[in-house]
LOFILO-92370 format. One record per residue (C-alpha): residue number from 1; residue in three letters; chain; x, y, z. Coordinates in steps of 0.5 Angstrom, whole numbers. Example, Ala and Ser with C-alpha at 12.3 -4.5 7.8 and 13.67 -1.06 7.14 Angstrom:
ATOM   n res chain     X     Y     Z
ATOM   1 ALA     A    25    -9    16
ATOM   2 SER     A    27    -2    14
end
This chain:
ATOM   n res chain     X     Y     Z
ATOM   1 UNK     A     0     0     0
ATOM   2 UNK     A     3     7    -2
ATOM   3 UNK     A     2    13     2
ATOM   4 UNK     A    -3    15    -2
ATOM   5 UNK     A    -8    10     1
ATOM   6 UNK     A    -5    10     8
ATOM   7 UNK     A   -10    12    13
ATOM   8 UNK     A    -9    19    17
ATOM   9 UNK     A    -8    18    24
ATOM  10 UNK     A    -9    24    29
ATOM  11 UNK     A    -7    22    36
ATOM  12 UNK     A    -9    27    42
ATOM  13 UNK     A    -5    28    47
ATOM  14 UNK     A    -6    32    54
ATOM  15 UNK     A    -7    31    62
ATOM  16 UNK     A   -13    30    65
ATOM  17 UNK     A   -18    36    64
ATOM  18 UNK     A   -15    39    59
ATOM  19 UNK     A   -21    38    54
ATOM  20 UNK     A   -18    33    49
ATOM  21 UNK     A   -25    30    47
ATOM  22 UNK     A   -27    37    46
ATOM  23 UNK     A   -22    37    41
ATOM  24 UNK     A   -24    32    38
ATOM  25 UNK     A   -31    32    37
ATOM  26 UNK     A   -30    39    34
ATOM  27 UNK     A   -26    35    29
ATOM  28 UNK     A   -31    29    28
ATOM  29 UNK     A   -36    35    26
ATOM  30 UNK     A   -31    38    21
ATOM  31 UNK     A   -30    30    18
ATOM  32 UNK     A   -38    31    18
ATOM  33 UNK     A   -38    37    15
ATOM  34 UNK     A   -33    34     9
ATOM  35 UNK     A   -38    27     9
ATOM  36 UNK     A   -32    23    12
ATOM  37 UNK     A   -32    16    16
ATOM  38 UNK     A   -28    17    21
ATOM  39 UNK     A   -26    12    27
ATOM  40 UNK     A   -23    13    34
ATOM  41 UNK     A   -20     9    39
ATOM  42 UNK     A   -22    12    46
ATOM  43 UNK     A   -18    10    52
ATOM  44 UNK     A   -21    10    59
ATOM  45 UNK     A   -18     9    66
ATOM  46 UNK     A   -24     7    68
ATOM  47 UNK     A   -27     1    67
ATOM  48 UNK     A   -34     5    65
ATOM  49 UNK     A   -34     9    58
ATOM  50 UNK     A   -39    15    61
ATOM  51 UNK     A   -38    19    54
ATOM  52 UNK     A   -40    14    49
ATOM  53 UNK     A   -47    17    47
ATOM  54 UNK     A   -42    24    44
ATOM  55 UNK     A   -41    18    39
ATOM  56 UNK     A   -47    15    38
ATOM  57 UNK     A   -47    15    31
ATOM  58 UNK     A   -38    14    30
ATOM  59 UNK     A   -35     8    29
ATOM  60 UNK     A   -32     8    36
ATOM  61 UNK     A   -28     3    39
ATOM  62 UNK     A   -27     3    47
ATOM  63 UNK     A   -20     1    51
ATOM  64 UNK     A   -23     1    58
ATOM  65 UNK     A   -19     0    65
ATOM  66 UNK     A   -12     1    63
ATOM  67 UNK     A    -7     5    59
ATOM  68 UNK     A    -5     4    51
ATOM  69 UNK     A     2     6    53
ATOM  70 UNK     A     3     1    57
ATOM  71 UNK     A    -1    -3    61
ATOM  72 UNK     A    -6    -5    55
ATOM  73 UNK     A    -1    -3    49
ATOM  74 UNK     A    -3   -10    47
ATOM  75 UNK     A   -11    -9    46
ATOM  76 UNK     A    -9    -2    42
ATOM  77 UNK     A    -5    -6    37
ATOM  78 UNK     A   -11   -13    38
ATOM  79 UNK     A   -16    -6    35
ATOM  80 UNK     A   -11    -4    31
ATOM  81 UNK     A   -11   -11    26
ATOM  82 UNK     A   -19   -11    27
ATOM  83 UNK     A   -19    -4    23
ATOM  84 UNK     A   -15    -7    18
ATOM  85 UNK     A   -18   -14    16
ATOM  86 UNK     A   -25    -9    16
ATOM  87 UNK     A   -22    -4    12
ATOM  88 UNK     A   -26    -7     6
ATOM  89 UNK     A   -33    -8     9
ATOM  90 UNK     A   -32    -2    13
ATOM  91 UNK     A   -27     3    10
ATOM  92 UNK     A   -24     9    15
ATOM  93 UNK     A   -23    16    12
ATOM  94 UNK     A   -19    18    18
ATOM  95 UNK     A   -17    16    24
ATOM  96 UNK     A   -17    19    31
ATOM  97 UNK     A   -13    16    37
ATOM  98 UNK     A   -15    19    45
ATOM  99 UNK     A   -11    17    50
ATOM 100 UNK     A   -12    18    57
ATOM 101 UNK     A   -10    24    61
ATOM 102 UNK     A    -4    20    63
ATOM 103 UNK     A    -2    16    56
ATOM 104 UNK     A     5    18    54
ATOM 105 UNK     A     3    18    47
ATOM 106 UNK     A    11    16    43
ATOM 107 UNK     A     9     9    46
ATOM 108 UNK     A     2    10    41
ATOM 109 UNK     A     7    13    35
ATOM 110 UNK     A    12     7    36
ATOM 111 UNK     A     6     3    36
ATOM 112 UNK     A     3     5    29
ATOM 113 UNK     A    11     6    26
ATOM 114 UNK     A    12    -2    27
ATOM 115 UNK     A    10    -7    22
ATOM 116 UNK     A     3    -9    21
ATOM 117 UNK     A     2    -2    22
ATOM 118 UNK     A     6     3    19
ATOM 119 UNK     A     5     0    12
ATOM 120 UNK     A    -4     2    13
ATOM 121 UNK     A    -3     9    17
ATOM 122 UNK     A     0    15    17
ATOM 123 UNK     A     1    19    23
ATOM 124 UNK     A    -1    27    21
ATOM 125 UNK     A     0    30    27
ATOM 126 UNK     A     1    29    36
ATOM 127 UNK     A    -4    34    38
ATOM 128 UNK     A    -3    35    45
ATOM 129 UNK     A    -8    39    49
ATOM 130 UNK     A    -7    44    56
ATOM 131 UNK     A   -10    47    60
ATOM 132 UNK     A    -8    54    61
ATOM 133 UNK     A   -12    56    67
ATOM 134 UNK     A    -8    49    72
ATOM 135 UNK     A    -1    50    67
ATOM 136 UNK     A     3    53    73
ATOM 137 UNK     A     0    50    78
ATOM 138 UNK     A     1    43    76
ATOM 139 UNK     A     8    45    74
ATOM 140 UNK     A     9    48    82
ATOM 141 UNK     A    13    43    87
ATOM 142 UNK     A     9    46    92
ATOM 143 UNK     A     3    44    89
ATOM 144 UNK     A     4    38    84
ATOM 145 UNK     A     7    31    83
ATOM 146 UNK     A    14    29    80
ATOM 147 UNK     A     9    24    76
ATOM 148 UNK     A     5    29    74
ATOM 149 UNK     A    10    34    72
ATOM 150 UNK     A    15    29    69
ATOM 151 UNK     A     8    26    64
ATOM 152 UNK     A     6    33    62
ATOM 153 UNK     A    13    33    60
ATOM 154 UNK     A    13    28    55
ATOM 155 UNK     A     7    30    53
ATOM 156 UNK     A     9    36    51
ATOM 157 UNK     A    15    34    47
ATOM 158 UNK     A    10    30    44
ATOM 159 UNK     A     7    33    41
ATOM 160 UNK     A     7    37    33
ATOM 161 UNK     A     2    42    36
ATOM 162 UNK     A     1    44    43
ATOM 163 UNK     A    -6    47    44
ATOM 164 UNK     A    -6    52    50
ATOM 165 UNK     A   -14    51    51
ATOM 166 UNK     A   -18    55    57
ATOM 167 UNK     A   -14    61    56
ATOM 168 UNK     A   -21    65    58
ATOM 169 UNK     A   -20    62    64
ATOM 170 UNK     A   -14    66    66
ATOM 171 UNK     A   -11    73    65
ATOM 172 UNK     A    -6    75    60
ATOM 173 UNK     A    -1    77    64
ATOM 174 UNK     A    -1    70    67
ATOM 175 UNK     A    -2    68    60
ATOM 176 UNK     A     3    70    57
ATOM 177 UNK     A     8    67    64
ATOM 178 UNK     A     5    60    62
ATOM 179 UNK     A     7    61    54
ATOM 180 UNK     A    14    62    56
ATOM 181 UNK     A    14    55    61
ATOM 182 UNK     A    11    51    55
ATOM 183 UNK     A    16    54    50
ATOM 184 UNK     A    23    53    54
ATOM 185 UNK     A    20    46    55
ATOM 186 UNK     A    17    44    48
ATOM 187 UNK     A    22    48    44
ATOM 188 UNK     A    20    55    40
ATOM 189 UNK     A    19    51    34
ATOM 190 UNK     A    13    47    36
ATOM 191 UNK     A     7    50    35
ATOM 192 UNK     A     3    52    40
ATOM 193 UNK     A    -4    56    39
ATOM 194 UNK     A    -9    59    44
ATOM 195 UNK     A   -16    57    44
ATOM 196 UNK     A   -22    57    49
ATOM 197 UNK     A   -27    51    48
ATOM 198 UNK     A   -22    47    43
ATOM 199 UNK     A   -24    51    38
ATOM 200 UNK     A   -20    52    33
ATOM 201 UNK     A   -19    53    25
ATOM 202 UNK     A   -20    46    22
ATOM 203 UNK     A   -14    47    18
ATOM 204 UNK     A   -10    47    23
ATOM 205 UNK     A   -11    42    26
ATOM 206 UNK     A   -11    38    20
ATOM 207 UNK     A    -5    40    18
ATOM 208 UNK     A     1    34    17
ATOM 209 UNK     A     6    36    22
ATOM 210 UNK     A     8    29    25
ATOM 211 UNK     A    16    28    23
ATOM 212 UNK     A    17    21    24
ATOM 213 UNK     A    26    23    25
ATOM 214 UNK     A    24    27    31
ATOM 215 UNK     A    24    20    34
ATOM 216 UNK     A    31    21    37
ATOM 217 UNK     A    30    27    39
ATOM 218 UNK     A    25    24    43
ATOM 219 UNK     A    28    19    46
ATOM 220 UNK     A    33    24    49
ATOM 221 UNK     A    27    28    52
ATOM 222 UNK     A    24    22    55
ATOM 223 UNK     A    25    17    61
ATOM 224 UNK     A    24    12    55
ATOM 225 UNK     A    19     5    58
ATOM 226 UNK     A    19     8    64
ATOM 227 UNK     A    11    10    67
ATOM 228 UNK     A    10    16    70
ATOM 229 UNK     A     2    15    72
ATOM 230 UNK     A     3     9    77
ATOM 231 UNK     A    -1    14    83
ATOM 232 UNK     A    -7    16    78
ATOM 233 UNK     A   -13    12    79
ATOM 234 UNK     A   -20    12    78
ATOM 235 UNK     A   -25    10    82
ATOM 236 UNK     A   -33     9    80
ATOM 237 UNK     A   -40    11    84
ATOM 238 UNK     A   -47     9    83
ATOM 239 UNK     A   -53     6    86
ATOM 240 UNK     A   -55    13    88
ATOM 241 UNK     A   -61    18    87
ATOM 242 UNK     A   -63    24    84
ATOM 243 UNK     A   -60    31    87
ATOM 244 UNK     A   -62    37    86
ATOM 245 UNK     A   -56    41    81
ATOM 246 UNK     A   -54    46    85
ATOM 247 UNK     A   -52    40    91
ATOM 248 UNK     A   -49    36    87
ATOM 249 UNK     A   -44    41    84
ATOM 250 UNK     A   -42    44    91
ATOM 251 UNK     A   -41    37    92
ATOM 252 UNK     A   -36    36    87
ATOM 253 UNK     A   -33    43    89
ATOM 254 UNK     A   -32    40    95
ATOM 255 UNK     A   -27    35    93
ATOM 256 UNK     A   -20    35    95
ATOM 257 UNK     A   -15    37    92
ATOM 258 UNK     A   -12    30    89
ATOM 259 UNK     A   -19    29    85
ATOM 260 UNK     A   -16    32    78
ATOM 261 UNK     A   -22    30    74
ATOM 262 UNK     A   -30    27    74
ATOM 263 UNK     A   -35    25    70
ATOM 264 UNK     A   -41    22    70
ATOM 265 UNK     A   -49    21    68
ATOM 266 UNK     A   -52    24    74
ATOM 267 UNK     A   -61    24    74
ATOM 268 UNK     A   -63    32    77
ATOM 269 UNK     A   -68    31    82
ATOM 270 UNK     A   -76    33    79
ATOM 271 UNK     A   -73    33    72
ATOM 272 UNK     A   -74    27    70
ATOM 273 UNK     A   -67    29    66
ATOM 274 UNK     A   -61    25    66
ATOM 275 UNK     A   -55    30    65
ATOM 276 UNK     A   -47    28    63
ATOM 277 UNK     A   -43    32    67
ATOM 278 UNK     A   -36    34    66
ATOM 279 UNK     A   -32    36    72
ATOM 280 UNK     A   -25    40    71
ATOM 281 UNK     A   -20    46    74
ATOM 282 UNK     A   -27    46    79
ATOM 283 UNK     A   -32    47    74
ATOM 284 UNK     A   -37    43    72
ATOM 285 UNK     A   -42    43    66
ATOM 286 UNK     A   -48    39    65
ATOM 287 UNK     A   -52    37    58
ATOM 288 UNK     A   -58    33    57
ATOM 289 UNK     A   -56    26    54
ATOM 290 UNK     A   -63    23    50
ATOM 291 UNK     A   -68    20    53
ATOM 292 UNK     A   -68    14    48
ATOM 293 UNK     A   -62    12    51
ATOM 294 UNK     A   -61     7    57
ATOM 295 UNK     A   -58    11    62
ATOM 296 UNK     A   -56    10    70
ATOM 297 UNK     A   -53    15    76
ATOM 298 UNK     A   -45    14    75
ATOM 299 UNK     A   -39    18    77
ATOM 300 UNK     A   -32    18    75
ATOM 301 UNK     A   -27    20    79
ATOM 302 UNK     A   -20    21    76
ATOM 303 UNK     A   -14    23    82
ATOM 304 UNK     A    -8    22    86
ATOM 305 UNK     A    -8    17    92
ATOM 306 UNK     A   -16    15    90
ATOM 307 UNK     A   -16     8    90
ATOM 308 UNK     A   -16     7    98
ATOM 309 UNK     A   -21     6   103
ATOM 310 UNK     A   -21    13   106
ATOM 311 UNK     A   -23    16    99
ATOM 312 UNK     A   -28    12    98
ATOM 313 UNK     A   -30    13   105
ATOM 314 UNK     A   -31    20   103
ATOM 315 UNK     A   -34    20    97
ATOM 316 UNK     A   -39    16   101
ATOM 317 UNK     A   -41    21   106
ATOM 318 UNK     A   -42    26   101
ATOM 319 UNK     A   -46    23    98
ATOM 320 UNK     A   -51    21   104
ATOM 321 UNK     A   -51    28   106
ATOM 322 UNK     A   -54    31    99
end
């Protein structure tokens, strides 16, 4: 197969909360728009998918309760031999790979620059989404992990384009102190573009910027096979009932610190409504899910040091006192 009819593959890269599916759903919308059939691959920490209705209608394959760059790295290349033998009954236009907010996204590259893979793909861009509202204060050692910093190292050396998303959260003299950290990590020649909502030109984020020689580069930035994600977790709760709104995203306000992201379909009292919620940077959004759809209460709660009983313990007694 020449390059021609090789299959285009965006990979999005960035830490928990910084709008990665945002990105992607902008993208899906463009591909619609052009009349393409997309596929995607979504990876989750967790053992529950609670976006899948964004993608009702994509084909999507879903890699649950682990990492594609490490810990079910096999699965990714087990979907990958899938989308091959399809390709004649069900063929792709375009490619999209999410990984988690902790992947480390040269394992996914080198994955689709090895054989089988290399010869039906073609890596066009690594588009590495961060949050510019929480950059400087997971880059702080007074208030992050090595872990966490050292992940958002290698996914910002990654990447072939950097978006700085929820710039409007942050004032421009702050602004302008978070492109400055960036840049003397990722290097002045790596674009990098502000955006709030992930909303950007589609051109751009289109656009081939992927070299595959930047491989050593890499190599030489990064603590290569070694995984820098083994405290963050994510924990599941259901079994519980509707609550009003505006409990529930005090609730969520009120969690510690360590809890970096959540998600979920929670049902509003007297609403009759099942709402995804998506939780970041403190802030919380609701949008209705279809009714036609089979939905039950869930959270997803995505932190460090989550997966011990004290945290469950704590959720529990929020929860019993909404």
């Amino acid at each position: 197969m020449d390059n021609k009819t090789k299959i285009p593959v965006y990979i999005l890269s960035g830490f928990l909360g910084s709008g990665k599916t945002t990105v992607l759903l902008n993208m899906l919308e463009h591909c619609k728009n052009k009349g393409q059939h997309p596929g995607i691959i979504l990876n989750e920490l967790g053992q529950e998918n609670v976006e899948g209705h964004l993608f009702e209608d994509k084909k999507v394959v879903e890699l649950l309760n682990g990492c594609i760059c490490c810990t079910i790295q096999d699965d990714l290349k087990e979907t990958m031999d899938n989308l091959i033998a399809e390709m004649d009954s069900s063929p792709l236009d375009v490619l999209f790979i999410e990984g988690t907010g902790v992947a480390n996204p040269l394992e996914i590259q080198e994955s689709l620059l090895s054989k089988p893979y290399i010869d039906q793909f073609e890596i066009m861009s690594i588009i590495t989404v961060l949050d510019a509202s929480h950059y400087l204060e997971y880059q702080s050692v007074f208030s992050s992990s090595a872990e966490v910093r050292k992940l958002m190292k290698e996914q910002m050396v990654c990447g072939s384009l950097l978006l700085l998303n929820k710039t409007d959260l942050i004032r421009s003299e702050q602004l302008d102190k978070v492109i400055q950290k960036i840049t003397k990590i990722a290097g002045v020649e790596t674009e990098l573009v502000k955006c709030s909502y992930g909303q950007i030109e589609a051109g751009m984020l289109f656009e081939k910027r992927f070299q595959s020689i930047s491989i050593g580069k890499q190599h030489s930035d990064i603590d290569h096979h070694h995984h820098h994600h083994s405290t963050v977790q994510a924990i599941k709760l259901e079994d519980f009932p509707a609550f009003q709104q505006k409990t529930f995203e005090k609730w969520l306000k009120q969690l510690p610190n360590n809890v970096l992201r959540g998600k979920g379909i929670v049902e509003i009292e007297n609403s009759n409504q099942f709402y995804s919620f998506q939780y970041a940077s403190k802030k919380v959004t609701f949008t209705p899910v279809p009714s036609t759809l089979n939905k039950k209460n869930i959270i997803i709660l995505i932190g460090t040091g989550l997966n011990n009983e004290a945290m469950n313990s704590h959720c529990k007694q929020l929860l019993e006192g909404i």
